[in-house]
C-alpha positions as CSV (number, residue, x, y, z in Angstrom):
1,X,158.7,130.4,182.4
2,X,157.6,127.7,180.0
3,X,154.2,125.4,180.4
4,X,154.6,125.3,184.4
5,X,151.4,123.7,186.8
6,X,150.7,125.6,189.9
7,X,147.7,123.0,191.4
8,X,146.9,122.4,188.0
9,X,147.2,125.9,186.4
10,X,149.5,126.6,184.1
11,X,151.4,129.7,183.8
12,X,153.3,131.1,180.9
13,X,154.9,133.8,180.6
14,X,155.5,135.8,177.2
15,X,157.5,138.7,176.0
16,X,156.0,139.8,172.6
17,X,157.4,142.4,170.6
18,X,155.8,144.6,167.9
19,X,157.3,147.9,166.3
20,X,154.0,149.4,163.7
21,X,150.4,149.9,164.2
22,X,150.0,147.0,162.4
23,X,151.8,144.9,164.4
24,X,150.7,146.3,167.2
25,X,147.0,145.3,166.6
26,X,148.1,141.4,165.2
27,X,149.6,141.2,168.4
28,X,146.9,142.4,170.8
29,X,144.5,140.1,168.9
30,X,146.8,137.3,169.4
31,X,147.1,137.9,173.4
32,X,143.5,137.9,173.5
33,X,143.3,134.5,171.4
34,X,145.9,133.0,174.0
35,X,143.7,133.8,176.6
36,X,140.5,132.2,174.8
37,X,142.4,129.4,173.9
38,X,144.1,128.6,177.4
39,X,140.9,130.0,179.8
40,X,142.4,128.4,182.7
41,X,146.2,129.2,182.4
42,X,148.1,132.3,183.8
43,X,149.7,134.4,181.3
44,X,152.5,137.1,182.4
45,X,152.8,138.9,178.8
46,X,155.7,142.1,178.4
47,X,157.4,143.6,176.2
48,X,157.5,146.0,172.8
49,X,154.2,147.7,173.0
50,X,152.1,150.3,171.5
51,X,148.5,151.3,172.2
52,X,146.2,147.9,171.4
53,X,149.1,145.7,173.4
54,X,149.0,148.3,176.2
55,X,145.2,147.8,176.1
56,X,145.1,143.6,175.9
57,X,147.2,143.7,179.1
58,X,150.5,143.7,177.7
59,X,153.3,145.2,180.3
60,X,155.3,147.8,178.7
61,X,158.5,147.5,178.6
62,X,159.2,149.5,175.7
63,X,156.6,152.1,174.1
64,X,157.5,151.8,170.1
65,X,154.8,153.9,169.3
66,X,157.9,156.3,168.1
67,X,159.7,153.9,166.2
68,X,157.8,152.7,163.4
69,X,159.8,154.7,160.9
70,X,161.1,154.7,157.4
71,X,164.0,155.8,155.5
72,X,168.0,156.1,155.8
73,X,168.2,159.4,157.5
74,X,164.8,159.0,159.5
75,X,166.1,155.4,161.1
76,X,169.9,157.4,161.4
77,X,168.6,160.4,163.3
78,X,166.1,157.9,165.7
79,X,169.4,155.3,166.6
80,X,169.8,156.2,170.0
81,X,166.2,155.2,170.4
82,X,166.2,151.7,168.9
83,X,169.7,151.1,170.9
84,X,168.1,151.8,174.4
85,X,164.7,149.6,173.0
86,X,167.3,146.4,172.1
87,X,168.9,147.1,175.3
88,X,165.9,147.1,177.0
89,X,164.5,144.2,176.3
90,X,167.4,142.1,176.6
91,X,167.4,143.1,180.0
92,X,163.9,142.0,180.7
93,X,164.8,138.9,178.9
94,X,167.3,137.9,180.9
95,X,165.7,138.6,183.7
96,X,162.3,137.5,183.5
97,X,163.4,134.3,181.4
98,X,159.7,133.9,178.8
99,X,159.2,130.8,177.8
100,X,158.9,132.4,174.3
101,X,159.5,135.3,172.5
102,X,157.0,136.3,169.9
103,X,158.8,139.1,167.4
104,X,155.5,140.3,165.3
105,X,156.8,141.9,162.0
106,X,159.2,144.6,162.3
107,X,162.4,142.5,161.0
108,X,165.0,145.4,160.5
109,X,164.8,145.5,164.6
110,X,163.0,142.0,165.2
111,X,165.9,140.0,163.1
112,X,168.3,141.3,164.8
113,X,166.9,141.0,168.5
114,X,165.8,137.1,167.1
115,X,170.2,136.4,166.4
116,X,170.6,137.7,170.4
117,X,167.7,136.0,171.8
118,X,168.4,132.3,169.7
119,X,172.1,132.5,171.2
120,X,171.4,132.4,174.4
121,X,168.3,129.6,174.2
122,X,165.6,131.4,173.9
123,X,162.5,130.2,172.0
124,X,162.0,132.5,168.8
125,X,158.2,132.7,167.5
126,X,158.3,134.9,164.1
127,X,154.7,136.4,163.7
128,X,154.0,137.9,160.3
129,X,156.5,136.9,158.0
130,X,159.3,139.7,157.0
131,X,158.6,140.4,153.6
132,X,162.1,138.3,152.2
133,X,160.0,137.0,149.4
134,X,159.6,141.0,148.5
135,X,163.4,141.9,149.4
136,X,166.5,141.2,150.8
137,X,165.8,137.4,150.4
138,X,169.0,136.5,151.4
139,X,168.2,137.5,155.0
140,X,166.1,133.6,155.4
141,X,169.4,132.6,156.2
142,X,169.0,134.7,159.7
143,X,165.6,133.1,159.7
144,X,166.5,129.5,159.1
145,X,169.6,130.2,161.9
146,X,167.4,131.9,164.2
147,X,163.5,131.3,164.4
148,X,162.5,128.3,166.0
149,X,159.0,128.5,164.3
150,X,157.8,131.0,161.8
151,X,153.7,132.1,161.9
152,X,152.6,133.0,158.3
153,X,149.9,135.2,157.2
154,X,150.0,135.0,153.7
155,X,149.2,131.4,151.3
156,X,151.9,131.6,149.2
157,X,154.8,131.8,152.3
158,X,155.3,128.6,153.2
159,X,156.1,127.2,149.8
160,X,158.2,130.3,149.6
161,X,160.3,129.2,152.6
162,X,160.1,125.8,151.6
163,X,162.3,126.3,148.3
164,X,164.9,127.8,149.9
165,X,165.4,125.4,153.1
166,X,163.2,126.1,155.6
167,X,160.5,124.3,156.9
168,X,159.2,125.4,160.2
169,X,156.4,127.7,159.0
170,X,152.9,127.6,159.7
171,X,149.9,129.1,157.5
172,X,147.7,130.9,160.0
173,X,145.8,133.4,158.1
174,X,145.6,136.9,158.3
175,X,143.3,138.0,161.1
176,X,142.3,140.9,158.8
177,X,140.1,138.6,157.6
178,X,137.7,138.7,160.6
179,X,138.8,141.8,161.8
180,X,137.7,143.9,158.9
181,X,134.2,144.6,160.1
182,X,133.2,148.1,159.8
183,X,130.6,149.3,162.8
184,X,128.0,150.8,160.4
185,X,127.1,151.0,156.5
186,X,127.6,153.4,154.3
187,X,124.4,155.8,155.0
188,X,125.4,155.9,158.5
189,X,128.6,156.7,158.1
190,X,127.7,159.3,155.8
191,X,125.1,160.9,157.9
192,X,127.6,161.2,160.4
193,X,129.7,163.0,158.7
194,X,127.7,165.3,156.4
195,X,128.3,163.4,153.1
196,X,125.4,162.5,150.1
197,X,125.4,158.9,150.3
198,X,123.9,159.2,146.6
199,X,126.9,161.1,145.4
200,X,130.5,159.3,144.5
201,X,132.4,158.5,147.9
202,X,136.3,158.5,147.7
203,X,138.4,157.4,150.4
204,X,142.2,158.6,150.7
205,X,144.3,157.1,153.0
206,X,148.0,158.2,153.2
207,X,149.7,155.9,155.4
208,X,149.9,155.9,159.2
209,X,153.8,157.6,159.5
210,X,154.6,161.1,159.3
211,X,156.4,160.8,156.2
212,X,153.5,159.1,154.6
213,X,151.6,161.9,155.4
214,X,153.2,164.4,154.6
215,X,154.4,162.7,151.2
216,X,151.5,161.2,149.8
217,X,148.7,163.4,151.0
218,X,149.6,166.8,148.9
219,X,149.1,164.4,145.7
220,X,146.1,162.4,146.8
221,X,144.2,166.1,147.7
222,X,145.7,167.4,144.3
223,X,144.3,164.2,142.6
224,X,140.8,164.9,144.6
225,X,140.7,168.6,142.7
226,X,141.1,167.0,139.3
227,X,138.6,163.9,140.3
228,X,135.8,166.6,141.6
229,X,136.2,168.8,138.2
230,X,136.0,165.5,136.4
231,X,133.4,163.9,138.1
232,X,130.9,166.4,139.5
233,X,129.4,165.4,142.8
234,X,132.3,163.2,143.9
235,X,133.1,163.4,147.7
236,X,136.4,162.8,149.1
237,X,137.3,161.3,152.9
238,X,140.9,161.0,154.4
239,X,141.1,158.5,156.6
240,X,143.9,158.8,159.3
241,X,145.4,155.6,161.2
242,X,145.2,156.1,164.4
243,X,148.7,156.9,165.5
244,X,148.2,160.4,163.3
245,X,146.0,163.2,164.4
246,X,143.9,165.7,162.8
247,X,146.2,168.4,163.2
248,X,148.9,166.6,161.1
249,X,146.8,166.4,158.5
250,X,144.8,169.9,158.7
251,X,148.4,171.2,158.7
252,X,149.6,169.5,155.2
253,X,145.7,170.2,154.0
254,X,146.2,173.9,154.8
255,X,150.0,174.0,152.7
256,X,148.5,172.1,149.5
257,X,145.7,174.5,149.6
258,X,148.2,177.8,150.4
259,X,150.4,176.4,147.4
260,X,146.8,176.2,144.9
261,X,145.9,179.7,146.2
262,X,149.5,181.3,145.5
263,X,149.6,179.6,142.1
264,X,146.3,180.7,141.6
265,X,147.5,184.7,142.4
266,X,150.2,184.6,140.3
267,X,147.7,183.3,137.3
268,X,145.9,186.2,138.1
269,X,143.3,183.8,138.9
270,X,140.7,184.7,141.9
271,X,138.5,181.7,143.0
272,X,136.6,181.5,146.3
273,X,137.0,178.6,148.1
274,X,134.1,176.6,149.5
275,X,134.2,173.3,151.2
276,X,130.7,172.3,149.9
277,X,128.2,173.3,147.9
278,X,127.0,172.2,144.1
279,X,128.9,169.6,143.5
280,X,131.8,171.8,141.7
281,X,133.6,172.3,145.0
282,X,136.0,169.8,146.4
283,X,134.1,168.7,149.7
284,X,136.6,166.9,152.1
285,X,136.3,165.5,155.4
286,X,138.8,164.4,157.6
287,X,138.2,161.4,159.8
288,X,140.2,159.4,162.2
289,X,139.8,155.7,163.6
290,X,137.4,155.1,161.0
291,X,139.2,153.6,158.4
292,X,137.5,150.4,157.7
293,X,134.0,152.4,158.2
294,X,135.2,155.1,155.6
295,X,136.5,152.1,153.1
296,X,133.0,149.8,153.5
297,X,131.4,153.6,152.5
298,X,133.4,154.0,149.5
299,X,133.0,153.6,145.9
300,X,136.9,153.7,145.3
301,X,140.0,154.6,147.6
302,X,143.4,155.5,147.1
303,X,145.2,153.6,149.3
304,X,148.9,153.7,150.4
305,X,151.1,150.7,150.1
306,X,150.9,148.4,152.9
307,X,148.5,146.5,155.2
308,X,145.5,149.1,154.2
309,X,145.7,147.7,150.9
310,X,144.2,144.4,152.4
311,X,141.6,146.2,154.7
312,X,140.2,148.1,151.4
313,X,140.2,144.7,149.6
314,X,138.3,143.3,152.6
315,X,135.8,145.6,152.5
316,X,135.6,145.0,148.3
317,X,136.3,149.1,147.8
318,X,137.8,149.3,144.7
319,X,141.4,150.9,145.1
320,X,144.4,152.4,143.7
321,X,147.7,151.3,145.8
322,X,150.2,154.6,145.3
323,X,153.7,155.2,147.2
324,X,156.0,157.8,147.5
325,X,159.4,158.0,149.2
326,X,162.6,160.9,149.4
327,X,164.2,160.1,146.5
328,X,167.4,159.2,148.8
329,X,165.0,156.0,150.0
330,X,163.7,155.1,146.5
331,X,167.0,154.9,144.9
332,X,168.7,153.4,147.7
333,X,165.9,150.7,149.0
334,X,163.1,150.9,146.3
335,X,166.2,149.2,143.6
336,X,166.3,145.7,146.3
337,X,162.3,144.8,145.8
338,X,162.1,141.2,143.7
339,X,158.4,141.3,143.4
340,X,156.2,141.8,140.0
341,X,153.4,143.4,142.4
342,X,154.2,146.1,145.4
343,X,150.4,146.1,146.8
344,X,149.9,142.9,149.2
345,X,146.4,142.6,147.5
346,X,148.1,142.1,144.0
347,X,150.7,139.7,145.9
348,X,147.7,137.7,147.4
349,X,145.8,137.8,143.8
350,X,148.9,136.7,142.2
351,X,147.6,139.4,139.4
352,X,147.1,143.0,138.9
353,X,143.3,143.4,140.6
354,X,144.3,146.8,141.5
355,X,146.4,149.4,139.7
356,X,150.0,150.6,141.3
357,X,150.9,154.3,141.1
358,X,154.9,154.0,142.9
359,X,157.2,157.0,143.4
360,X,157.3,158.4,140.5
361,X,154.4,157.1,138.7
362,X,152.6,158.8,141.3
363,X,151.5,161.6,140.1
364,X,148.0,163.8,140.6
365,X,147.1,163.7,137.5
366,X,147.3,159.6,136.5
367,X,145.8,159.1,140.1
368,X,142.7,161.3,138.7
369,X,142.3,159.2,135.9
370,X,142.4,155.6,138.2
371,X,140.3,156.8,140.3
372,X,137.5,157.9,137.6
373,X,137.7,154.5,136.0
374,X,137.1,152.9,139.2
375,X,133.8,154.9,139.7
376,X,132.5,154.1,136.3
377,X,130.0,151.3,137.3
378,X,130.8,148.0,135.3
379,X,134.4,148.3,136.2
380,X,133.5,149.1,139.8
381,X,131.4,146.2,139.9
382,X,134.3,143.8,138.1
383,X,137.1,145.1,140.4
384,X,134.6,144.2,143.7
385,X,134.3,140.8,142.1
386,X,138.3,140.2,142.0
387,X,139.0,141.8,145.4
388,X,136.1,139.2,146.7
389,X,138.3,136.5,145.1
390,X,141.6,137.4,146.2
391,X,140.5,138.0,149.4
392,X,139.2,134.5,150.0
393,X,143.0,132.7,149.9
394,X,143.7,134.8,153.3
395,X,141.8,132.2,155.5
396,X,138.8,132.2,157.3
397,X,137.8,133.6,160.8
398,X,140.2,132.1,162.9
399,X,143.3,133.4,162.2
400,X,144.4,134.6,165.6
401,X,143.0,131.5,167.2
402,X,145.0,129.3,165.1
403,X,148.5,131.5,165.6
404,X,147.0,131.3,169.6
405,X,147.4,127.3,169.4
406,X,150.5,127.3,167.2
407,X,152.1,129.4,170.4
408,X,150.5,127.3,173.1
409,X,152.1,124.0,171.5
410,X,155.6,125.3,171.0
411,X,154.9,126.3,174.9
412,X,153.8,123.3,176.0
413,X,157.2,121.3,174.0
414,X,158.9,119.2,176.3
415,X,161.8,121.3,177.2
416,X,164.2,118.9,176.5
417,X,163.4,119.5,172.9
418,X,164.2,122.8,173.0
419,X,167.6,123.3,170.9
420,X,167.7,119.7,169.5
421,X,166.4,120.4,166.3
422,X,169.3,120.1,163.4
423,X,171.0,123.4,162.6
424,X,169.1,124.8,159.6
425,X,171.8,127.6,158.2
C-alpha cells in the first residue's frame, strides 16, 4: 500500500525490519517520527521486531530479540531460526504488499532479504548504513543493485558511497544525538545506588550479547581490581543493555571472583572479601537500563566496541573502546576490517580521541593503565573536549525527523517511478 487517500487521509503501510537492540531502538524512534511528521495519515507498520518496535506499535511478525548474534559457529547453530525469520517475512510481504520496506542495519540478514524483496518490486529503504566502508566493501555492489535509497547516519558515508558509484544516499544524522539524555546527574544517580559521588566513578559496559558478556566482562572486573589498588577510592558500575539481565552478569561476576579466590588458595593467600568499605575494596554495582545515566555519572568507562562507544561520547565520559572475540571469529572475520579505527567514535573523529584495546590487546592489565590515565584530571578534561568535538559532525536534534521525511517522500513517489531509475550494478 503506497501514498493512498481514503477522504483525504492517507494510509501507508510499512514493513520495517530490525535485527539488534540498536536497531531496534533507531527504528522505534523512526515510527514515532513518521507519525509526527504525517499527523493525519494512517500507518499499518509490521515486521522484524524487538521490544522498542513492539512498544511504538509495530506488529510483530518476527520477534528477533534472539537473533542478534555473532560468530561462525553462534550464526551456524541459530540457522534454522534466521531461515523461518526470511521465510516469514516474505510471506507477509507478499501478502500484505508495503509500499516500503525499511531494513534498519543488520546487513548479513537485511542484504540478503533487500536481493529478494528488489526482485520482485518492492521499494528497498536501507536505514543505518552496513558498515562496507569498515569491511567487506565489495558487498556495495548488492547495495547499488538492490536499495532504492540508502539513510545514513554517519558524515563521512555518502562521499564513501559516492566514490564507488552510488548515489542514492541521504545524510540523516544519528538520532543518538538527541536521544542521549540521561534522566538524572551524577549525584542522583549515585545516591541511588549507594556510590560517593566525590570518589572516582568508572563505568564498564560489556556489550549487549551473551558472548559479549561473557567475553569481555571477566577482563573489565579483573581490570577494575588492578584500577581500585591503583587508584584508591575508585568505584566501578556495569552497565547492562537491556536485552541482558542481572543474573547473566551476577553469574560471570561470581566465576571471575571463584577463579581470584582459588588462585588466591593456592598462593596460600587468605583475603576477605568485602564489597565496600575504605576505599581498598573493589565496590561494584550492577545496573540495568541505565546506561546513558551510569555514563553522564562517570569520570571514564570502558566501553565495548559498537554503538555505546557513541552514547559514552555523547555524554563526554572519557572511554576506552575494548573487544574480544573466540579466537575462531578473530582470525576468520577480525583479518576483513579496512579501517585505521575500530571504535565509531574514532571513525566519526577521523582520529584516535579514545584508546582501542582489540582481542588481544585486551588485556586486564593495559585496560588498568587506560583507565588511570583517563582519571588523571587534565587528560580527563582534554579527552571531554575532543569527544565534545567529534560528537558535533553526527547532526543535530532531528535525526529521526529527517529519516521520517526521507521515508514519507520515497512514499509519496509517483508510482510510475518506481523501477525506472537506471540499473546501478
Amino acid at each position: 500500500m503506497r501514498a493512498m487517500r481514503d477522504g483525504g487521509a492517507e494510509k501507508f503501510r510499512l514493513m520495517i525490519v530490525a535485527g539488534e537492540a540498536s536497531g531496534d531502538a533507531h527504528a522505534a524512534s523512526l515510527v514515532a517520527a513518521l507519525r509526527g511528521a504525517a499527523p493525519e495519515a494512517s500507518f499499518e507498520f509490521f515486521g522484524g521486531t524487538q521490544g522498542a518496535m513492539r512498544a511504538a506499535g509495530v506488529e510483530s511478525v518476527v520477534a528477533a530479540d534472539g537473533l542478534s548474534i555473532t560468530g561462525l559457529v553462534e550464526i551456524a547453530s541459530a540457522l534454522p531460526r534466521f531461515v523461518a525469520a526470511y521465510r516469514a517475512l516474505k510471506r507477509a510481504a507478499l501478502a500484505r504488499r508495503p509500499g516500503a520496506v525499511v531494513l534498519v542495519d543488520f546487513p548479513d540478514f537485511n542484504l540478503r532479504l533487500a536481493r529478494w524483496l528488489r526482485a520482485r518490486g518492492f521499494r528497498v529503504i536501507y536505514y543505518v548504513s552496513p558498515q562496507l566502508w569498515a569491511w567487506r566493501g565489495y558487498r556495495v555492489r548488492a547495495v547499488r543493485r538492490d536499495v532504492d535509497l540508502l539513510l545514513a547516519l554517519l558524515p563521512f558515508e555518502p562521499a564513501w558511497y559516492a566514490a564507488r558509484g552510488f548515489q542514492r544516499v541521504e545524510f540523516v544524522g544519528h538520532p543518538l544525538a538527541s536521544e542521549v539524555k540521561p534522566s538524572d546527574g551524577r549525584a542522583d544517580f549515585c545516591r541511588r545506588h549507594a556510590l560517593d559521588p566525590h570518589r572516582p566513578v568508572i563505568a564498564l559496559l560489556p556489550g549487549s550479547r551473551r558472548k559479549e558478556l561473557e567475553r569481555i566482562l571477566p577482563a573489565m572486573l579483573e581490570a577494575a581490581r588492578l584500577v581500585a589498588r591503583a587508584s584508591r577510592g575508585a568505584q566501578f558500575v556495569v552497565a547492562l543493555a537491556p536485552t541482558r539481565d542481572e543474573e547473566e552478569a551476577a553469574r560471570v561476576i561470581e566465576k571471575v571472583l571463584k577463579n581470584e579466590r582459588e588462585a588466591r588458595d593456592r598462593a596460600g593467600v587468605k583475603e576477605r572479601r568485602v564489597s565496600d568499605g575504605d576505599g581498598s575494596a573493589l565496590v561494584l554495582r550492577v545496573v540495568r537500563g541505565e546506561t546513558r545515566e551510569a555514563l553522564a555519572a562517570a569520570d571514564a568507562a570502558a566501553v565495548a566496541s559498537g554503538t555505546a562507544t557513541l552514547e559514552a561520547a555523547l555524554t563526554e565520559t572519557p572511554l576506552v573502546v575494548v573487544y574480544r572475540e573466540s579466537a575462531l571469529n578473530w582470525h576468520a572475520l577480525g583479518s576483513l576490517i579496512s579501517v585505521e579505527h575500530y571504535g565509531l567514535v574514532n571513525l566519526v573523529a577521523g582520529e584516535r580521541v579514545a584508546a582501542e584495546l582489540m582481542q588481544y590487546d585486551f588485556t586486564p592489565d593495559a585496560l588498568a593503565r587506560e583507565l588511570v590515565a583517563l582519571l588523571d584530571p587534565a587528560t580527563n578534561a582534554q579527552t571531554r573536549a575532543a569527544l565534545r568535538a567529534a560528537t558535533a559532525r553526527l547532526g543535530d536534534e532531528s535525526a529521526s525527523r529527517r529519516a521520517a521525511e526521507a521515508v514519507l517522500r520515497a512514499l509519496r513517489e509517483d508510482e510510475s517511478k518506481l523501477g525506472s531509475r537506471k540499473a546501478e550494478g
